[in-house]
N, C-alpha and C positions, 0 to 999 in steps of 0.2 A: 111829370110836371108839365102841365100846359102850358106852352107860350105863344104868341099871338105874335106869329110870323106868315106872310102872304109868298105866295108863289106871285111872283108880277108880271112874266114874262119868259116863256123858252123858246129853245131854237134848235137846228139841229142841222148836221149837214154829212155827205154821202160820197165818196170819192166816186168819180164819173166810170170808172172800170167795174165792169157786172160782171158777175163769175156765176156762172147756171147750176145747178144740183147735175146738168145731163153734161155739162162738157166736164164735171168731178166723177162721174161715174166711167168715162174714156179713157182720163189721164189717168184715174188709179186701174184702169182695167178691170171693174167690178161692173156687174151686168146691170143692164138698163133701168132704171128707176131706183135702185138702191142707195144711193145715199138720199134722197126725196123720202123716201120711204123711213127710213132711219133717224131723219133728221125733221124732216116737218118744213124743210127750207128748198125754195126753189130757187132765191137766188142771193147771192151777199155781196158787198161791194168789197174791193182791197185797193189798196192807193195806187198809184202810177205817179213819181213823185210828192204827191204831198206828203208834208211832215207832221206830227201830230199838233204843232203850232198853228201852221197852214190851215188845219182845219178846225181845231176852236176858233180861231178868229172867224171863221164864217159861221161858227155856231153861235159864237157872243154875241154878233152884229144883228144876228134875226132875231136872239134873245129881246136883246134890247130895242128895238125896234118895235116887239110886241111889246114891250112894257112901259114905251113912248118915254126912255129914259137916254142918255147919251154915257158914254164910256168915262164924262165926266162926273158923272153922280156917283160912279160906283169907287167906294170904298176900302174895296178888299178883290182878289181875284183871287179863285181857289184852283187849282188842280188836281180834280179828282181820279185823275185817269187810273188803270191798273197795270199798264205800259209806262215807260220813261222817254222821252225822248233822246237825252242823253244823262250821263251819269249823273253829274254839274252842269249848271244851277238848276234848281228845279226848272219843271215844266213853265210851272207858274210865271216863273220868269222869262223866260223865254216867248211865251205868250204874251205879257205884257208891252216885252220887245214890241212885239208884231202889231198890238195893237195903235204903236206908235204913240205913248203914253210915257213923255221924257221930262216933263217939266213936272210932275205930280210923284211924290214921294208915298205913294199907299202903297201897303206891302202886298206883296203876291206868295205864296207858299205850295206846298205839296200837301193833300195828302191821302195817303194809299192803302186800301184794304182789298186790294183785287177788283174783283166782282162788286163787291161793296162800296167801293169806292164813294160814288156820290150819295147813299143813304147814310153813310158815316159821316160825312160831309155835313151835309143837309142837317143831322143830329148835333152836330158839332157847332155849325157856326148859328143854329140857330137860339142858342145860350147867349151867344155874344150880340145878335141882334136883339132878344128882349131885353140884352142887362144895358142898349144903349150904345154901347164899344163901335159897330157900325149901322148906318140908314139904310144901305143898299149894298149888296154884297153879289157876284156872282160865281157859280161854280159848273164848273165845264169840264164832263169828262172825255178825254180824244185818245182814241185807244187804235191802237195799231198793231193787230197777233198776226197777220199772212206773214211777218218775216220771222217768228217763231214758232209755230206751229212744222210741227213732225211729220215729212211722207208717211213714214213709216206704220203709225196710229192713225189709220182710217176713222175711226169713227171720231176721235176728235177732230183732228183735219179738216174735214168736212164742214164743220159745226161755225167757224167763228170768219167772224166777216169784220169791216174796218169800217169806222166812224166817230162822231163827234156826237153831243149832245149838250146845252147850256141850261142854267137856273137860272133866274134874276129873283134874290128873295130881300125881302124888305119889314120892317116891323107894319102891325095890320094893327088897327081899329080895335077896340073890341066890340064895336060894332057890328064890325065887317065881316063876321063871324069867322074868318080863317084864323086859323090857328093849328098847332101839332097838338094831339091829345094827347099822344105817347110813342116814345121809343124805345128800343131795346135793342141788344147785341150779344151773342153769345159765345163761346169759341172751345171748340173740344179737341184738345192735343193730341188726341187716336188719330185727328185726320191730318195732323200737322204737314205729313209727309206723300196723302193722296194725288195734291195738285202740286207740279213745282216747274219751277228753270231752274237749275242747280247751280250754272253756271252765270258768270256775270257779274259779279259781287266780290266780297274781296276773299270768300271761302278760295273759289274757284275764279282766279280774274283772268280777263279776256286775256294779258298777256298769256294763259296759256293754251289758246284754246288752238287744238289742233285735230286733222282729219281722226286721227283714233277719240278724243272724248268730244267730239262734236254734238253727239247726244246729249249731254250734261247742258248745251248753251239752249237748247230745244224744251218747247213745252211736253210734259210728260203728265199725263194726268190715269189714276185706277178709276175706269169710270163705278164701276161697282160697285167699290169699294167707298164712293161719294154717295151715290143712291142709296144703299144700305144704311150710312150715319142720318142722311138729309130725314131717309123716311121714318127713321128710331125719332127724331128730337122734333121735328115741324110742329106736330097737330101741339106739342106741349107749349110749344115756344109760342105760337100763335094764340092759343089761350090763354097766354100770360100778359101778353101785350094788350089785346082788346081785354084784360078783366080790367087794366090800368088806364085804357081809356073809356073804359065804361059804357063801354058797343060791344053788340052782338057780331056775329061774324052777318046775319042776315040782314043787319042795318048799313054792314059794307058797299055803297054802291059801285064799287070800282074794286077789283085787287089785280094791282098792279105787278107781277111779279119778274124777276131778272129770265133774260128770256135764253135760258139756256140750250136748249133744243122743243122741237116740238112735243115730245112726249114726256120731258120734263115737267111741260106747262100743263098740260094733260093729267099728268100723274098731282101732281099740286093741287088741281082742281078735284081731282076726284075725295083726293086724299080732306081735303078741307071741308067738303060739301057743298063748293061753288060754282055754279051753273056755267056755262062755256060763257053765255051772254053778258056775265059778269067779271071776266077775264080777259083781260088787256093783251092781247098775243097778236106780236106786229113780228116774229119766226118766220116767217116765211120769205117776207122779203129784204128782211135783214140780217140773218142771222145772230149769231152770240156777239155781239161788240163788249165785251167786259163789262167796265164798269157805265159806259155810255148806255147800255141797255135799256136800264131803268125809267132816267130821265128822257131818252128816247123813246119810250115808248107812254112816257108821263105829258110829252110834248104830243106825240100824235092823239091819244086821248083827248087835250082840250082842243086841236085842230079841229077832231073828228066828229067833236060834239059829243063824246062816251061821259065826261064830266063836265059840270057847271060849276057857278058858284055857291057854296053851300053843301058839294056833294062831299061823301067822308071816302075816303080812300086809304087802300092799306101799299104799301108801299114793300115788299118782301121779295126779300134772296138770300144768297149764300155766296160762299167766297172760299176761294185758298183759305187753310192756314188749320183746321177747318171752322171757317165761322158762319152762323145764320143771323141776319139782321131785318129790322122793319120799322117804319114809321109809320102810324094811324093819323093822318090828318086832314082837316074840313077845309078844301079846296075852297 
């Protein structure tokens, strides 16, 4: 289903502490250049105090800023993050907190599909903008892994860095010619159990968490055993989605894809038949930020000038659980 919804405005923001692919290859004791080499990333940021509230708020505020809107317009605040910041109340809230938004009763919410986060998002609330329900809506994902990620799994370890990223999306013209042509989502219960925190939840709750199951609180992920499903279901899933928007994969000016590692992005592009020069890969100096990824690297593309207005973009990832997700739509 088409709906004639505008990107209006993002923003994105970076915790000031840079962590180098060379001072990762010292602290795990693996020889020079290898995790660079592995990973595609040279350097990632992780916070020094900030909270993941902390840093949506400076993603909202450049959001909005680009979209020459104030925190009053907006309608709804979403948080898409694939991190929590705490158990209770959602993120949402908590940011709303911060935005210092106390005399306005619009609701703020979570919601979470890992990785996927803000393309589930974006898919979700962008129903509720064509049917009316909201004008202006923002969703922000602020993702925080350096405090769960694993010494012990090197090659994830390495991979994921901390940030924020914002949407400002609003109903469009049909004029204006943006719009979402299509979306889709998929989810294969083989891989249910590839990516996890075991711990944390009321399976395994933090009252028990002690030095013997510490790993259980810890990111654990089968990289291989991800690659293997991602590269069976992609090419199908992706043809299914542009058959419903009615584009070729060659009429795609932009494919935006979650920036897992560098050779992820690589593998993706080969896999799809898409040119490097058509492949959104900000890897290197960001790392994996979960579900900020996307939109992060959605934001540096209109900075960058990679899109304009009118251009069609595919919007594609994957996520814990295991699911692959995308949105086709004319910037």
């Amino acid at each position: 289903m088409k709906r004639y919804v505008k990107i209006l405005g993002t923003g994105k923001y970076l915790p000031k502490k840079m962590v180098t692919s060379a001072e990762l290859d010292k602290k795990l004791e693996l020889r020079s250049g290898w995790v660079y080499k592995k990973t595609g990333i040279k350097h990632r940021h992780h916070v020094d105090g900030e909270t993941a509230s902390d840093m949506a708020v400076m993603a909202i505020n450049q959001a909005l800023q680009n979209a020459n809107l104030t925190i009053d317009d907006i309608g709804c605040i979403i948080s898409t993050s694939g991190t929590y910041e705490q158990a209770i109340p959602c993120t949402a809230a908590l940011i709303k907190e911060k935005m210092g938004i106390r005399d306005s009763h619009s609701p703020a919410f979570d919601i979470n599909s890992t990785c996927l986060g803000f393309v589930v998002g974006l898919d979700t609330l962008s129903y509720l903008i064509e049917a009316g329900r909201y004008n202006h809506v923002v969703l922000v994902s602020s993702d925080i892994s350096s405090v769960g990620i694993n010494y012990e799994q090197h090659e994830s370890y390495v991979l994921f860095g901390d940030g924020a990223a914002a949407v400002v999306i609003g109903k469009a013209a049909e004029e204006d010619g943006s719009r979402i042509l299509s979306s889709k989502m998929e989810t294969y219960i083989e891989g249910t159990h590839f990516t996890e925190i075991r711990g944390g939840g009321t399976k395994i709750h933090p009252k028990h968490h002690s030095r013997e199951n510490e790993k259980e609180f810890l990111f654990d992920m089968n990289g291989k055993a991800v690659f293997k499903l991602s590269s069976r279901v992609i090419n199908g899933f992706v043809e299914g989605i542009l058959e419903e928007a009615g584009v070729t994969m060659k009429e795609i000016d932009l494919l935006i894809p979650h920036q897992a590692s560098g050779m992820a992005i690589n593998i993706i592009g080969k896999k799809l038949g898409v040119q490097e020069e058509r492949i959104m890969n900000i890897i290197e100096d960001h790392g994996n930020v979960i579900s900020a990824s996307i939109p992060m690297a959605l934001h540096e593309a209109i900075v960058k000038a990679r899109i304009k207005r009118g251009s069609k973009v595919l919007l594609l990832g994957t996520s814990a659980g295991f699911s692959v997700g995308g949105i086709v739509l004319v910037y």
